[in-house]
C-alpha positions in Angstrom: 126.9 12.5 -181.6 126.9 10.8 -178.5 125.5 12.5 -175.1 127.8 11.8 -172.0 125.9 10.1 -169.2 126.1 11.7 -165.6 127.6 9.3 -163.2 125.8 8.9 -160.0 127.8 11.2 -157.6 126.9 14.0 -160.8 123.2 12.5 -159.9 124.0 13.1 -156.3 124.9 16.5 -156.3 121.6 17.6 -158.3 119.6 16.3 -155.5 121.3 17.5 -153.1 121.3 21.0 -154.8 117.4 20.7 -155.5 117.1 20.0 -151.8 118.9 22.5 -150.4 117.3 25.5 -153.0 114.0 23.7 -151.4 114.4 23.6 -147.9 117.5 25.2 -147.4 117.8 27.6 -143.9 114.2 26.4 -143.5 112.8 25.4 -139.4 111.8 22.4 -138.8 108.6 22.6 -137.3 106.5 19.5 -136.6 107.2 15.7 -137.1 104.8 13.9 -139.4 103.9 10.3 -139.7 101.4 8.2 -141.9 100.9 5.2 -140.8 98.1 4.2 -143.3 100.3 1.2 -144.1 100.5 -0.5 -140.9 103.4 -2.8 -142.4 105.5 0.1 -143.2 104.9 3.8 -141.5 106.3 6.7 -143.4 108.2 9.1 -140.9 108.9 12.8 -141.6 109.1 16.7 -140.7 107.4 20.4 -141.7 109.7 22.7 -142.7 109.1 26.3 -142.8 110.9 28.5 -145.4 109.5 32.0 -145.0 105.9 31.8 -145.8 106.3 28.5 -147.3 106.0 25.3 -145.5 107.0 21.9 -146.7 106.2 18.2 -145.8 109.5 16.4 -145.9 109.2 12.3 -146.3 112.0 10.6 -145.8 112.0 7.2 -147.7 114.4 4.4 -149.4 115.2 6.1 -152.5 113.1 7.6 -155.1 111.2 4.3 -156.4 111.4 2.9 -152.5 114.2 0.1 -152.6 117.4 1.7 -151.6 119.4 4.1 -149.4 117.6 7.5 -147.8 115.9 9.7 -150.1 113.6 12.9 -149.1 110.5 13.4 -150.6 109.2 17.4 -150.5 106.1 18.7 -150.8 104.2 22.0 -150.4 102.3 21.3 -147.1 
């Protein structure tokens, strides 16, 4: 039996889902920065979702070497 593999825009549409189920209607609140790499600052933004608030990083892509990719965290 052989599984189907997703295709990328399947791929897409799961993050994008997972993102919006996360942060969704959320406020952005504060901008956040790290700049513990002086080479390379990571930029991002709180979001609050009710009584949940998030730390949103936006970086290349999940392993760092490509296009935009949001990393989310509870704050």
């Amino acid at each position: 039996m052989t599984t189907a593999r997703k295709t990328e825009t399947q791929y897409a549409i799961e993050y994008l889902d997972s993102v919006m189920d996360k942060i969704g209607d959320g406020v952005i609140t504060n901008p956040l920065i790290d700049d513990s790499d002086s080479h390379m600052p990571f930029i991002g933004f709180q979001v609050k979702k009710g009584t949940k608030v998030f730390n949103v990083w936006v970086l290349r892509d999940p392993e760092g070497n490509g296009s935009g990719h949001l990393e989310i965290e509870k704050a």
